[in-house]
Steps between C-alpha positions, in 0.01 A plus 500: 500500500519876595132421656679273765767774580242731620547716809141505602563810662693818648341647717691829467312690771520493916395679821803553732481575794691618784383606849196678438586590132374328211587555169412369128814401287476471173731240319400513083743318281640732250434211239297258578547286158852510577644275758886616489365862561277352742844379656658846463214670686597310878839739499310831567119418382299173680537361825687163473263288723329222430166569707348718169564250263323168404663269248402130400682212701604383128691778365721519825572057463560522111767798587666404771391776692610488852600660868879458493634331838713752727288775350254696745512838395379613190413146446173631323651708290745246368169316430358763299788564291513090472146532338539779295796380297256232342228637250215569729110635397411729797189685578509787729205603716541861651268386760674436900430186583762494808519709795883500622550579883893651567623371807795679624662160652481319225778310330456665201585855618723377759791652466838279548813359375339164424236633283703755274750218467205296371386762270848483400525126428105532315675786291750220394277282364263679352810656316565142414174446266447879431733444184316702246726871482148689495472382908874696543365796646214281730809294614679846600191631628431205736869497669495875533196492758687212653791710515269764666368347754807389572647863553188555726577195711806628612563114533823555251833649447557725209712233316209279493259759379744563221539133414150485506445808229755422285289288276282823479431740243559903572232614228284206607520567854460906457217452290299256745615629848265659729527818634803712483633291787537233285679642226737677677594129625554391138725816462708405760494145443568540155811687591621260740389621817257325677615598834358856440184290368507312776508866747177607249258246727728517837631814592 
């Protein structure tokens, strides 16, 4: 039965490229017999697309697997962690078999109100069947980039940056920010100041 939950393949590897720039990124599972840490690893570790993965038509029916309506942004990666929470065989292949072009216009690095509030209502749900306490710290993780590019926007007030972190984690958040930047803007959030977090990306 574990035959007909098999994830062909995951294709962990990919060119990017951007402008004249190309790049190889490598995306190895930390444990590829394990699907929850397989789940884990789309926090910080793997991309949460869908284009490097192949996956029989069967295993998605039999678990209900689906794109959830109202959902368009991180709607792949709400697949992914849909997949992953079901006992999966996967076989990785360090190989690229996908060349990803960046466009700047895109709607994926678009950056507006509508799609951070999307992210927002995607964090929701996948909060909603990440149950399991070992996917706290993915959970805090996920809204605290949300909650970054949020500050970057400039698209909203300081109280709704701090509603937005409140669900997040100070150690969690330290540990996983980026650049000093970053952490400074859990420090002050922590503390209950995001306007000052808020003057850290718009002076």
């Amino acid at each position: 039965d574990c035959e007909k939950n098999l994830l062909r393949f995951f294709y962990g590897s990919y060119y990017l490229q951007e402008g004249d720039s190309t790049i190889f990124i490598k995306q190895e599972p930390s444990n590829i017999k394990n699907h929850k840490k397989i789940a884990k690893d789309f926090s910080r570790n793997l991309i949460g697309s869908l284009w490097n993965k192949l996956v029989r038509k069967e295993f998605i029916v039999k678990n209900g697997i689906r794109f959830i309506a109202g959902i368009n942004y991180s709607e792949d990666l709400l697949f992914c962690y849909q997949m992953f929470l079901n006992p999966v065989k996967c076989v990785y292949l360090p190989k690229a078999f996908y060349h990803y072009v960046m466009q700047g216009s895109s709607i994926t690095h678009a950056v507006s109100k509508m799609n951070i509030d999307a992210r927002l209502m995607a964090y929701e749900k996948i909060k909603s069947i990440l149950v399991d306490p070992i996917y706290m710290e993915d959970l805090k993780i996920f809204k605290f980039d949300v909650v970054i590019e949020a500050l970057k926007s400039g698209l909203y007030n300081a109280n709704e940056i701090f509603q937005m972190y409140e669900e997040c984690n100070f150690l969690t958040c330290f540990k996983y920010g980026i650049g000093k930047k970053q952490k400074f803007a859990v420090v002050l959030l922590s503390f209950g100041l995001p306007q000052y977090a808020l003057k850290l990306y718009h002076h």
